[in-house]
N, C-alpha and C positions, 0 to 999 in steps of 0.2 A: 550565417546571417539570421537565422531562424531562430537562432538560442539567445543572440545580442537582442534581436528585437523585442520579444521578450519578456528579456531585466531591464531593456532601454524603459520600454513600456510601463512599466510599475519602477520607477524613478532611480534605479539603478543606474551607476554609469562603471562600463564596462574597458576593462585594458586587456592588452593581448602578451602583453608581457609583466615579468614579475611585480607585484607593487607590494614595498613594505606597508603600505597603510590603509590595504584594502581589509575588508572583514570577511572574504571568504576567498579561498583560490578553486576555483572551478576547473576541473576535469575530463574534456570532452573527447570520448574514443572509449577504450578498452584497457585492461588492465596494464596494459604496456604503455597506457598514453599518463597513467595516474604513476607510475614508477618515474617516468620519466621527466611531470614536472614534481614532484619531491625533488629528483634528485637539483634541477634547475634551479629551484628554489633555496636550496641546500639546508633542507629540511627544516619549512617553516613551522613558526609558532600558530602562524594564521591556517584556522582549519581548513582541512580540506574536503570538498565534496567531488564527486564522478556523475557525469551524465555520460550514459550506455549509448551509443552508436551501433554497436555493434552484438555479436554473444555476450548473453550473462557474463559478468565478471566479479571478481570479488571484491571491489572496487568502488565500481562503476554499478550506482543505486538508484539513478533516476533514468527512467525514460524520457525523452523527448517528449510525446504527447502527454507526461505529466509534470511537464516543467510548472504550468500555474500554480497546480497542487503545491508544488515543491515551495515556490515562492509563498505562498498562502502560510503552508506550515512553519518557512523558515520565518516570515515576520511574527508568527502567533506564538514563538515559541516552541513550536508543536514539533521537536525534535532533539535526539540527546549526543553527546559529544562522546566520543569511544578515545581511548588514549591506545596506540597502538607502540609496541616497542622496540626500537631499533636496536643490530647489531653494531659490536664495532669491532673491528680487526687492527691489528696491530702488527705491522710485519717489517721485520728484522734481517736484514742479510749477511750475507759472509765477506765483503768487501768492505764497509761501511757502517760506521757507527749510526749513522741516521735509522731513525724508525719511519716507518708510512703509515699514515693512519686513514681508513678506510670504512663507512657506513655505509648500511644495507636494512632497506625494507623489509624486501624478501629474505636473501638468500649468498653466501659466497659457495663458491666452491673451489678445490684445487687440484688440479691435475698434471700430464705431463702436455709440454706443446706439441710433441707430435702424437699424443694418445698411443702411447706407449704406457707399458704400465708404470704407477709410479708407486713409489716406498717412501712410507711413514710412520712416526714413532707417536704417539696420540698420548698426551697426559691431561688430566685433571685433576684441578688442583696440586700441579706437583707430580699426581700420582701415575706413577705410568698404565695405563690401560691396553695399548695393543700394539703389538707393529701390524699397519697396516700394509697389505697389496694388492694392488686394483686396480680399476677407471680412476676411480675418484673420489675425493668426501667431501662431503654440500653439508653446511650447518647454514640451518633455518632459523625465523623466527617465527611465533605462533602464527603469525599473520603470511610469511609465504607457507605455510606446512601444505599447502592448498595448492601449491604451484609445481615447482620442480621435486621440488623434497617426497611429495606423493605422487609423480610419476617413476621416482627411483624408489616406491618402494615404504614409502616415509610415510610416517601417521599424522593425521589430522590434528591439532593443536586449536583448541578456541581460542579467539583474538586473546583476550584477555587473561590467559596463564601465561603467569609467570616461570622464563624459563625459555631456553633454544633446544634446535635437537639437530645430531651429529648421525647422518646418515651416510652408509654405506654404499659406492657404487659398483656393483661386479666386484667383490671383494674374494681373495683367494684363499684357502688354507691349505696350509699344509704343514712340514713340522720347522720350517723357517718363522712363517708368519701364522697368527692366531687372529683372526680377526672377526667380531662381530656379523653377525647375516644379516640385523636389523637394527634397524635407529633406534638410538638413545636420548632420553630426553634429561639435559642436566639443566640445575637449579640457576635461578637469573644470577646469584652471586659467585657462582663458580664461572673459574675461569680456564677458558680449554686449551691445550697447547699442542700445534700440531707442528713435529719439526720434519725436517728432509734424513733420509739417511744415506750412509756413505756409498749405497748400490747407485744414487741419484746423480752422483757429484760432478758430473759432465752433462748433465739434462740440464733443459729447461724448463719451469714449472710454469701452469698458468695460472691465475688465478681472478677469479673472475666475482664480480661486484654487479648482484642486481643485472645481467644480462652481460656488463661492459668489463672486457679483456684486458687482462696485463699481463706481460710475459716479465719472467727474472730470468735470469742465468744464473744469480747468487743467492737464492731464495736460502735460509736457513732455518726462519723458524716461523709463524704465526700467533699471537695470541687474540683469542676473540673473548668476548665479555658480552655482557646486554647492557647499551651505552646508556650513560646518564642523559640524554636527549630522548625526543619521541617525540612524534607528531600527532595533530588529533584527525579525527575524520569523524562528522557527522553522519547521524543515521536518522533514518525517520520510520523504518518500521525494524520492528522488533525480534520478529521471525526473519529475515530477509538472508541472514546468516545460512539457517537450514533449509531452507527454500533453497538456495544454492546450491549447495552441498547438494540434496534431492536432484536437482536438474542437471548438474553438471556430470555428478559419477554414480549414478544410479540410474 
């Protein structure tokens, strides 16, 4: 009621649910509260801003006790629009001509359902790059590289390069499988292809979107791309990026 009062207060009028013809969607909680109305929204054109409730997020840029400010600066201008770039998946099974088409913020990953290990064959553009064996592979966008992607390991991406990165979870070598120890980061127009192989063909694979689970039985193939969509998110200080970064993992 504290945050409605306010925008109430300086002539705003405030909804709790989506509105096509609002001029900002507000964000209130932590970076799990900002993934989750994107997704509600189903990744609007109308920017988005975060007030922090909680720990620093990457997200989430305003504080509470600086809501005026916020207000001050967003009627004066005094703020610039970041274009952030979504993932998009594309996945193909062995039963079914139908494709599923899937967008991410952050991050997908794909594993076995009962974390078992699972095998995969990794190409880009075509080109084959590795049988994978492992936990898992999580392909990020610049913008989650900050999240799970660098708790498994994965490098830091600024918002703003162009370009995803295909990380490795507990990945095994030996002389079956060759795989990568570290994340790769491929170009926005390449397109990465990660398929099941015949060790798998009784598993189930998961595959998971921005936090939220899907199990196949008939998983056969994935392709991801950096989707021609993308959402904005307002900033109002300029450093606020590495400030972050400083406080959260240093």
């Amino acid at each position: 009621m504290e945050v409605q009062d306010k925008f109430e207060q300086r002539g705003f009028k405030v909804f709790y649910e989506y509105n096509e013809n609002a001029d900002l969607n507000i964000c209130i909680g932590g970076d799990g509260a900002f993934l989750r109305a994107v997704h509600k929204s189903n990744f609007s054109n109308i920017p988005f801003v975060g007030i922090n409730t909680g720990h620093l997020g990457f997200y989430q840029e305003i504080l509470v006790p600086n809501i005026n400010k916020f207000i001050d600066d967003y009627l004066n201008n005094n703020y610039e629009i970041e274009t952030l770039d979504l993932l998009e998946a594309k996945i193909s099974t062995k039963n079914s001509d139908r494709v599923y088409t899937y967008t991410a913020l952050n991050e997908f990953v794909i594993r076995s359902s009962d974390n078992s290990i699972i095998h995969l064959d990794v190409y880009i553009d075509d080109n084959h790059l590795e049988s994978f064996a492992g936990d898992a592979l999580l392909v990020s966008t610049p913008s989650g590289s900050t999240a799970y992607n660098f708790s498994a390991g994965g490098a830091i991406l600024y918002r703003s390069l162009e370009g995803y990165q295909l990380t490795p979870l507990a990945p095994i070598n030996s002389k079956a499988y060759r795989s990568l120890l570290n994340s790769i980061v491929i170009p926005s127009k390449s397109v990465l292809k990660i398929k099941t192989r015949s060790e798998d063909i009784n598993s189930n694979s998961l595959f998971i979107a921005d936090g939220m689970s899907l199990n196949y039985d008939d998983l056969d193939y994935v392709l991801f791309k950096t989707s021609e969509r993308n959402i904005k998110k307002i900033s109002f200080y300029k450093d606020w990026y590495w400030l972050n970064v400083k406080d959260k993992f240093l």
